[in-house]
N, C-alpha and C positions, 0 to 999 in steps of 0.2 A: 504493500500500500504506500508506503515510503517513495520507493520507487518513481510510485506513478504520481504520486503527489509532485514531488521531485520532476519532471517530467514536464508534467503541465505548466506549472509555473515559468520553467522554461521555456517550453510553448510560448505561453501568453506574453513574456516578458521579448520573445523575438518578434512575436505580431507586432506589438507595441511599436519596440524599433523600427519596422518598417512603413510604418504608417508615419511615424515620425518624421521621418527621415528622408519619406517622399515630400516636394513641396511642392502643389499645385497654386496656380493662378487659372482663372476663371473667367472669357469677356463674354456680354451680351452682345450682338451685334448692333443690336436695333438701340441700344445706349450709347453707339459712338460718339465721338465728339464733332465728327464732319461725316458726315453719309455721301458727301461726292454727289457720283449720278446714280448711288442704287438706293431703291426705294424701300419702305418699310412695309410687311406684309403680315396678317397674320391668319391668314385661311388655312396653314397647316395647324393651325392648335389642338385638333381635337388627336392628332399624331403625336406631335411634338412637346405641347405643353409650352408654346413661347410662338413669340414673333420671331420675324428672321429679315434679312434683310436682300434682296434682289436686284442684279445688275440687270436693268429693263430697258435695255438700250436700241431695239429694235433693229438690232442686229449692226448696231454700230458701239463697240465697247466704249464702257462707262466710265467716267474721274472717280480713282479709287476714293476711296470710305476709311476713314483715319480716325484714329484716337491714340491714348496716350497710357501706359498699361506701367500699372507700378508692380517692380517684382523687390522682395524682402531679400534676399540673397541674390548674386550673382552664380551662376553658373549654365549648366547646359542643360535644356528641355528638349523635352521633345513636343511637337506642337497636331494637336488633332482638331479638325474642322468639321464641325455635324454640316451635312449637308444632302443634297440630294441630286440624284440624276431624272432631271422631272418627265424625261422623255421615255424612260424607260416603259411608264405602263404600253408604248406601241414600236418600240424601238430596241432592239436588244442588241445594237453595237454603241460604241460612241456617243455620248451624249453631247450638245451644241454649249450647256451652259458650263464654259472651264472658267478657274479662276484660279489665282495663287496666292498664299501669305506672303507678305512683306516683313520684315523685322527690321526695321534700324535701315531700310531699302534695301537690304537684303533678301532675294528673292528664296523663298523656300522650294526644294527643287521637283514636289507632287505636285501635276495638275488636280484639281478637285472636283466635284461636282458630274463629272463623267462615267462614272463605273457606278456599278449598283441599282437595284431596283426598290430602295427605299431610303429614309432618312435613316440617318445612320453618320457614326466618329468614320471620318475617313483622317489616314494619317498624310500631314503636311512636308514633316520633314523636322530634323532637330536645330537649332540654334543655340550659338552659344551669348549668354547675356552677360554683360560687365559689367552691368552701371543699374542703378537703380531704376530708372524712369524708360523705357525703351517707347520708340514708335511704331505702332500697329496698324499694317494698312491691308486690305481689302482690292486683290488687284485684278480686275475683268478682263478676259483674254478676245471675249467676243460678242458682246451685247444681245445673247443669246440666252439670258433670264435667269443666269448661275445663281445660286441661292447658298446661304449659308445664315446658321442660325445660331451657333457659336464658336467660341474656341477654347481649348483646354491646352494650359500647358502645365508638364509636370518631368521632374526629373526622372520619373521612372518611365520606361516605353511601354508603358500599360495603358490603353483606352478605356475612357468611362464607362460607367455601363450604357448597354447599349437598347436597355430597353427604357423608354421615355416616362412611363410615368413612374417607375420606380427609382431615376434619375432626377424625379423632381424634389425630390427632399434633399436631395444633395446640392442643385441649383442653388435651393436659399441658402443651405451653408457657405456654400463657397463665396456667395452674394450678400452674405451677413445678415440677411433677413432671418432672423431666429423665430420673430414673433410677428402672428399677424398684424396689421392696420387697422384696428376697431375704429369705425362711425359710429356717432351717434343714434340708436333705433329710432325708427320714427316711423308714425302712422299707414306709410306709403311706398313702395320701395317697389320703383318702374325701372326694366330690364327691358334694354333699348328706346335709341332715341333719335326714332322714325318719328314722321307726320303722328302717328297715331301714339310714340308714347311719349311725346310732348304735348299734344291736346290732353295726355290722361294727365299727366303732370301738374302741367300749369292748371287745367282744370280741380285737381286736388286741392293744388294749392289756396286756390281763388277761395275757395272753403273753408281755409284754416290749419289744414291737415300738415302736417309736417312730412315731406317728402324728399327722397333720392333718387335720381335719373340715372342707372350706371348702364353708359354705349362705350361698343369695341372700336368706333371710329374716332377719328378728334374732330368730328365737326358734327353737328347738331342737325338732324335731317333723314337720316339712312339715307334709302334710297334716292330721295328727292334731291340730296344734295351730290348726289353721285351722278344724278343727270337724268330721273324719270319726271318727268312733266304731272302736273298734280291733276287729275282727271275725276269725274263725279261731279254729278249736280247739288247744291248746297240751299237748292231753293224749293224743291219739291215736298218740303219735309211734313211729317204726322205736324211735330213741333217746332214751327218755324223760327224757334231762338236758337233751336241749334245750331252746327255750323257759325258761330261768331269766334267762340276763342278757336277753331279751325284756320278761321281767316286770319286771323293775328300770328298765328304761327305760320301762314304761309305767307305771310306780309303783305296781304290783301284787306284792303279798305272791304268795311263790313258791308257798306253802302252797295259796294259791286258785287254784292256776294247774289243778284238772281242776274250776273254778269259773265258765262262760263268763259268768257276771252279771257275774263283779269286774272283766273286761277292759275295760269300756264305762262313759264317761263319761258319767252320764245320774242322773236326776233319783231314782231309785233307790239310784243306791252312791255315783257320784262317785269309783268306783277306791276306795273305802272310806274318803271322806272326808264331813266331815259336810254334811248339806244347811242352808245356811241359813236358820234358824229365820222369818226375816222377812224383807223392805227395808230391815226399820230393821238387821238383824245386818251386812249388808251392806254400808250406809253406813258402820259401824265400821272398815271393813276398808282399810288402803291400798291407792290406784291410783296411784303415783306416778311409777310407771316411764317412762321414755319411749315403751319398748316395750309398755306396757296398750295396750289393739284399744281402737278408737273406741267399742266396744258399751258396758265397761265405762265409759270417760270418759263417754258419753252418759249411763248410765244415774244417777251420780250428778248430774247437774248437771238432773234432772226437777224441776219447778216444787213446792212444798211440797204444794201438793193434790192431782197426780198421783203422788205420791211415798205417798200415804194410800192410793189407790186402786191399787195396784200389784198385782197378778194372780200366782195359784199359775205360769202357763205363764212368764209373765213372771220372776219367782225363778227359778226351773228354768233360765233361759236363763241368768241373772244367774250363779248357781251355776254350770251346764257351763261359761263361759269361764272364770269367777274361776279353777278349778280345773285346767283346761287350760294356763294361764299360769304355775301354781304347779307344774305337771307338767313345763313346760318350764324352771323355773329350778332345779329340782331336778334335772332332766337335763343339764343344765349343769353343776351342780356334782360327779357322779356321773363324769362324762369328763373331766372337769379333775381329780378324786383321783386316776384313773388315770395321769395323765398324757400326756390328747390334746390336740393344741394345737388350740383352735377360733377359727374366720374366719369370723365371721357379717358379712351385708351383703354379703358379695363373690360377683359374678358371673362364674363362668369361662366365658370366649369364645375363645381358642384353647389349641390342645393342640403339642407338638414332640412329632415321631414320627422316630426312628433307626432301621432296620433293625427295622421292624414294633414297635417298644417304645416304649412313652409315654416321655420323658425329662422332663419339665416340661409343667406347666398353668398360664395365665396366667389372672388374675382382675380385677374393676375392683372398687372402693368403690362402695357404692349410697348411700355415704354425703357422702363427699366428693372421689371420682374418682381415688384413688389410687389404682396400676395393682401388682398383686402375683404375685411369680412361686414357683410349690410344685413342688419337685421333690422325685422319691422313684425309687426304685427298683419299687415295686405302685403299680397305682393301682387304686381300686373307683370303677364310675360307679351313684353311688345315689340319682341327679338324678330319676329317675322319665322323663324325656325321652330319655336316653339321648344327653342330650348330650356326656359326655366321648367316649365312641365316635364318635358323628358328628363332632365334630371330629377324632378323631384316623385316620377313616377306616375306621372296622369297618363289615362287612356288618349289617345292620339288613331289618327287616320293617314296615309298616303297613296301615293298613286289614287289610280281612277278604281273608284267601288264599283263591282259588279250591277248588275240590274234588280238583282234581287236584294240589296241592300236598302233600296227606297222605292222601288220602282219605277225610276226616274227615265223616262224616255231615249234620252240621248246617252245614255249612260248605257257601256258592256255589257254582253251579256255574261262576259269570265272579268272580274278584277285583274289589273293588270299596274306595273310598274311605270306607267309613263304619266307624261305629268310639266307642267311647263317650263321652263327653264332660264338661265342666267344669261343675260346680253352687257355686252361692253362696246363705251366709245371706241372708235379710231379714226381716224383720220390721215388722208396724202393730198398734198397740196403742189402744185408748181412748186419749184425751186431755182433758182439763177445756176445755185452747183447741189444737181440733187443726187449726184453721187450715184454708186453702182448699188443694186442688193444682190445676193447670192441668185441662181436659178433655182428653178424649184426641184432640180432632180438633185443638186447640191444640197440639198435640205430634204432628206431620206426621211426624215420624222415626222415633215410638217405635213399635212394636205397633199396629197399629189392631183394637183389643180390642173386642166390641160386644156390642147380643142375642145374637148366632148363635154368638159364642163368646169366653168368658174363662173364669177361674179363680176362682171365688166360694172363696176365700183368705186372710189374713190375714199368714201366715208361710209359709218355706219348705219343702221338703219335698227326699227326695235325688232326687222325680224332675221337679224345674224344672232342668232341663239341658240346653245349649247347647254348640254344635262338632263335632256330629256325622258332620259331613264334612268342618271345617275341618284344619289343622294344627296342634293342640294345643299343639307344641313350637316354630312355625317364626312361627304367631300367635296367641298366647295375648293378647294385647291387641284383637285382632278379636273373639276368641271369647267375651272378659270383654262387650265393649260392648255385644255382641248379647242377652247377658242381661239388661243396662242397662237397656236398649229392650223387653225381653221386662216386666221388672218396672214399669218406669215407666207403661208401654201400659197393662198389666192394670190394675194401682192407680189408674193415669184414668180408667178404666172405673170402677169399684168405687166410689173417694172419691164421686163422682158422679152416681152411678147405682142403688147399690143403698144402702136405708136401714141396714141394719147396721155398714152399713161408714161413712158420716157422720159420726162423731163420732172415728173414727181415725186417728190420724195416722201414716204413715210413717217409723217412728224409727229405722232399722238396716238398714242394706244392704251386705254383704261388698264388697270391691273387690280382693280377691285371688283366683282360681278355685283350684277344688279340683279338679283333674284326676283322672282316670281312664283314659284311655288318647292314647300316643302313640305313639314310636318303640320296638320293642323290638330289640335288637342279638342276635346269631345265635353262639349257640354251638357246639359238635360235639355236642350233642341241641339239636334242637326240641321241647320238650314238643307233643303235642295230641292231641286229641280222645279217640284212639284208644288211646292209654298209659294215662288214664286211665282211661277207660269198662271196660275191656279188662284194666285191673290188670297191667302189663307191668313186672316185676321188672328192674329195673337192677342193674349189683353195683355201683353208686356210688349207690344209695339213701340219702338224706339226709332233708332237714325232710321234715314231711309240710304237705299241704295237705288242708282238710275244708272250706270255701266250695264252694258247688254253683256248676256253671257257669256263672255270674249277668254275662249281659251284657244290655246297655239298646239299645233301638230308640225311634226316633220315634213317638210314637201317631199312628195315622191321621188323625186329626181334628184335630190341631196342623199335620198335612203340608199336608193340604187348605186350610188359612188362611194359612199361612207358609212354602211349600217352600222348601226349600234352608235355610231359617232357623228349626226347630225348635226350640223350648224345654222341650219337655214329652215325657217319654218313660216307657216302660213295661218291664219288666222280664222276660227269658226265664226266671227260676228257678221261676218258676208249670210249665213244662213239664217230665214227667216225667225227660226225657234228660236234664236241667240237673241231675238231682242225681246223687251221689257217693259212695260210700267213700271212707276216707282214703285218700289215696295218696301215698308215698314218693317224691321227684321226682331224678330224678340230678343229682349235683354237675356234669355236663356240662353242664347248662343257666347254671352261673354264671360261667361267665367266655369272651371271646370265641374264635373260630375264627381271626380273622386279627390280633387285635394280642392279642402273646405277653404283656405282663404285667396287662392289662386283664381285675379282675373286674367282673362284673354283680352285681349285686342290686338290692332295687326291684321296681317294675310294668316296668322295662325291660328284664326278663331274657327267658334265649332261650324264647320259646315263642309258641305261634301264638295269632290275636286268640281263637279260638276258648278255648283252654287259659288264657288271661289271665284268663277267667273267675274259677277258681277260686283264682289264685294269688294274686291283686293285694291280698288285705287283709290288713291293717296284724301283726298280729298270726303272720300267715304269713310273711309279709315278713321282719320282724326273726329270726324263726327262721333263715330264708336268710341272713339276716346273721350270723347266729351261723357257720355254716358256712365262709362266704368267712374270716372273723374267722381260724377254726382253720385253714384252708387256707393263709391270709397266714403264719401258725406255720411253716408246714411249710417254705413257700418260702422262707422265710429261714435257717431252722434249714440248710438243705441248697443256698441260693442255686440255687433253679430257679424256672421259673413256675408260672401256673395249672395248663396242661396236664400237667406231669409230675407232680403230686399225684394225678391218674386213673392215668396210664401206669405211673410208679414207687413211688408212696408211698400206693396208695389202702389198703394196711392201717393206716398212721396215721391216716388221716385218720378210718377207722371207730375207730377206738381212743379216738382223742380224742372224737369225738361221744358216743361209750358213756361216758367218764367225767363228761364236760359242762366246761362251762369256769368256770374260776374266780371265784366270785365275790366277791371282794374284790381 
């Protein structure tokens, strides 16, 4: 026994040492001190557990990504790069995005990002460090969308571990976050902040309620500030007060609200701002934010003779973000008079559920990995994925339900997995020197675009869309890349092949998706089909909705060249049954069946894919956020949930709709 006693202690006193003895250092990427030309991403999270940072150069490499990396000792590391080969899922040689470490300009001698078919430590190469402070750079070989989402240095040649969420408790170590970020709890606690969970918000607010808004973006808006135009009538309504804090958050004079031009950001009103007289009005104008979209930063830094040559389509675009950005800073300041406390950058990835009730939602920084915890008594999931639910275990629906699910006409006869999907800007403009792109047979992974079929194109349009059978919510990084490849394909084709298109260059490509449909969570109504073809009075009739059934399919002729990998889709609202009267939607659709203090709002409210149709634009949306808003009143005023707002209290709930809620 002696022995072994003897034995172990040895043991454990050689672990020791070598834990010791190893010294790691730790970077984020997406915390550099300069980001260069690669941009910040976080659609691998539900993989990775982190943002990461992307050289999105469209195929013209990027100004490396710098920061400043302090090491406690001198000596020699060895240096691993998580990263990924994103072409892999259709590509099984060579990947396009390589990159290399830099140390002190020292070139580390791995390409990166090229091997492999998932994220995952790839090894960079060793360096020997002398000095305390060394320079860390981020160096792009090909503007072919390399990603990297940290780095590890450590004197021993051992990679971290390689499985991600069990590497995330060693992230906070290394990053010094030992202990969560506790907020303040508070009555209200809105997860996303789209149209719809800024109406629920600032509508809380106006009530009294003490509230938190925590979005994955840094800018206030979701989709709408990414570039979806706000669509839905605000005048049709049961209760015609609704729709006003909709309008204030869409920066729409209340006055114009039975005005459907003023809702839409476009090259006609701009939400009633002016259109910029010129390029040159424009250059006048600050971009200095950190949060300005790359479209703006590109557009002022155009060479002095392109900058003379600049296109009516071209202003129009310049104008719709300028304005978009100035929508959401506005929206910002509009919820902070109120009094909601906002957590932009932070991604919520787990929920605490107690006897069927959210008690707390946990978040990470997209920014620099701080990990934060929101608790409240309500929570609203107005994520569009419907992710606070799936986390905390509510029933949910996807794809298209069979026929015997509601009996809904236009609805399958077999349930199936398709379902509408994610669209991003791009854009090619003339150029003075618009430089060469690759052919498209030079680009093995992207689209193979040809005579027989592309897209004679220039810019985007809402129906170059992608994900139609993927999981919008579970891989929005898959579904972004395959339009990567959709766009790159095409444009190698075009740059190349057809003379108009010669002289343009490739200047603007989204890298965030604009979703449209994922998970929707299950309330005691399912809206569909039939409710509203049918006109089927609820007596918890609320917002209305006036969008016609407008769901998107694959075009035949995109299936035929790319199944399973569609990018180009066509629209059911052409068909007669796709259109609509207004129709009144029950407050049962907005909050769930099995977790008691959990509202919906959002494209992820209770209703079938068929019914999503009509519900999901932006403008409709935020009305339903007005709703949950007044309902969160009530639950507090009376300390009960969702549900008993139908059961006990639905004459307030109309009372308050008929007055409208306050706006100031």
């Amino acid at each position: 026994m002696l022995i072994i006693r003897q034995f172990l202690i040895l043991f454990f006193f050689l672990i020791t040492v070598f834990c010791v003895g190893q010294r790691v250092v730790f970077v984020e990427t997406e915390s550099f001190d300069e980001k260069g030309g690669w941009v910040s991403d976080h659609q691998a999270f539900e993989k990775i557990r982190s943002a990461y940072l992307m050289a999105h150069g469209l195929g013209r490499p990027v100004k490396d990504a710098v920061t400043t990396v302090n090491f406690e000792k001198p000596g020699t590391y060895h240096v691993y790069v998580s990263t990924y080969n994103w072409t892999s899922p259709w590509y099984d040689k060579e990947g396009p995005g390589a990159f290399q470490i830099l140390v002190d300009g020292k070139v580390l001698p791995n390409k990166l990002g090229v091997t492999g078919d998932k994220w995952e430590w790839q090894y960079a190469g060793e360096v020997k460090i002398s000095k305390n402070k060394s320079k860390l750079a981020l160096h792009d070989l090909t503007g072919f969308n390399g990603r990297a989402d940290a780095i590890y240095f450590s004197t021993k040649k051992d990679p971290p571990i390689q499985d991600y969420i069990e590497m995330q408790k060693k992230r906070r170590e290394y990053l010094g976050y030992t202990e969560l970020k506790r907020t303040p709890k508070v009555d209200l606690v809105v997860v996303g902040g789209g149209i719809a969970g800024c109406a629920t918000a600032l509508t809380a607010a106006r009530y009294g309620l003490k509230v938190a808004i925590v979005d994955n973006l840094p800018w206030l808006g979701g989709n709408n500030v990414l570039g979806v135009k706000a669509c839905g009538l605000m005048y049709e309504n049961l209760y015609p007060e609704l729709g006003n804090i909709t309008c204030q958050v869409l920066g729409v004079k209340i006055s114009e609200k039975n005005n459907p031009d003023a809702y839409v950001v476009n090259k006609k009103n701009n939400n009633g701002h002016a259109k910029f007289s010129s390029y040159e009005d424009f250059l006048t104008k600050p971009v200095t934010d950190d949060r300005s979209t790359t479209l703006l930063k590109g557009m002022k830094n155009l060479s002095e003779l392109d900058k003379q040559k600049v296109t009516d389509a071209e202003n129009d675009m310049i104008t719709e973000e300028y304005h978009r950005q100035n929508a959401s800073a506005l929206r910002e300041k509009l919820l902070r008079d109120a009094g909601v406390s906002i957590f932009q950058d932070i991604h919520v990835y787990e929920v605490t559920v107690n006897n069927k009730q959210i008690t707390s939602v946990r978040g990470k920084s997209l920014k620099n990995g701080e990990e934060y915890l929101f608790e409240g008594t309500l929570f609203a999931d107005c994520t569009g994925d419907g992710v606070l639910g799936y986390l905390a275990g509510a029933d949910y629906l996807t794809g298209r339900e069979s026929k015997s699910f509601a009996n809904e006409p236009s609805a399958p006869e077999v349930a199936d997995r398709k379902m509408m999907g994610s669209s991003m800007e791009w854009f090619a403009f003339h150029r003075d020197n618009s430089g060469t792109f690759p052919k498209v047979e030079e680009l093995p992974w992207a689209m193979q675009c040809s005579d027989d079929y592309h897209i004679a194109s220039n810019q985007a349009a809402w129906w170059w869309e992608t994900g139609l059978e993927i999981d919008n919510a579970k891989e929005p990084e898959l579904v972004r890349d395959n339009f990567l490849r959709a766009v790159y394909g095409n444009w190698a084709y075009l740059k190349n092949n057809n003379a108009k298109y010669a002289d343009f260059r490739l200047d603007y490509l989204q890298h965030i998706g604009m979703k449209r449909e994922s998970r929707r969570l299950i309330g005691d109504v399912v809206l569909n089909e039939n409710d509203i073809k049918n006109q089927v009075k609820y007596p918890d009739a609320s917002f209305t909705t006036t969008w016609s059934m407008d769901l998107h399919l694959a075009k035949p002729d995109n299936t035929k060249y790319f199944p399973g990998w569609e990018w180009i889709t066509y629209a059911t609202n052409k068909d007669p049954h796709a259109w609509i009267k207004p129709y009144h939607v029950p407050y049962r659709c907005l909050y769930s069946a099995n977790i008691e203090n959990l509202f919906i709002g959002g494209r992820n409210m209770s209703v079938t894919h068929q019914a999503l149709g009509t519900v999901r634009v932006q403008s409709t949306l935020g009305m339903a956020g007005e709703v949950i808003g007044i309902a969160a009143k009530i639950c507090a005023d009376n300390n009960v949930f969702p549900r008993d707002v139908y059961t006990s209290y639905l004459s307030q709930l109309i009372n308050y709709m008929k007055v409208g809620v306050p706006l100031k």
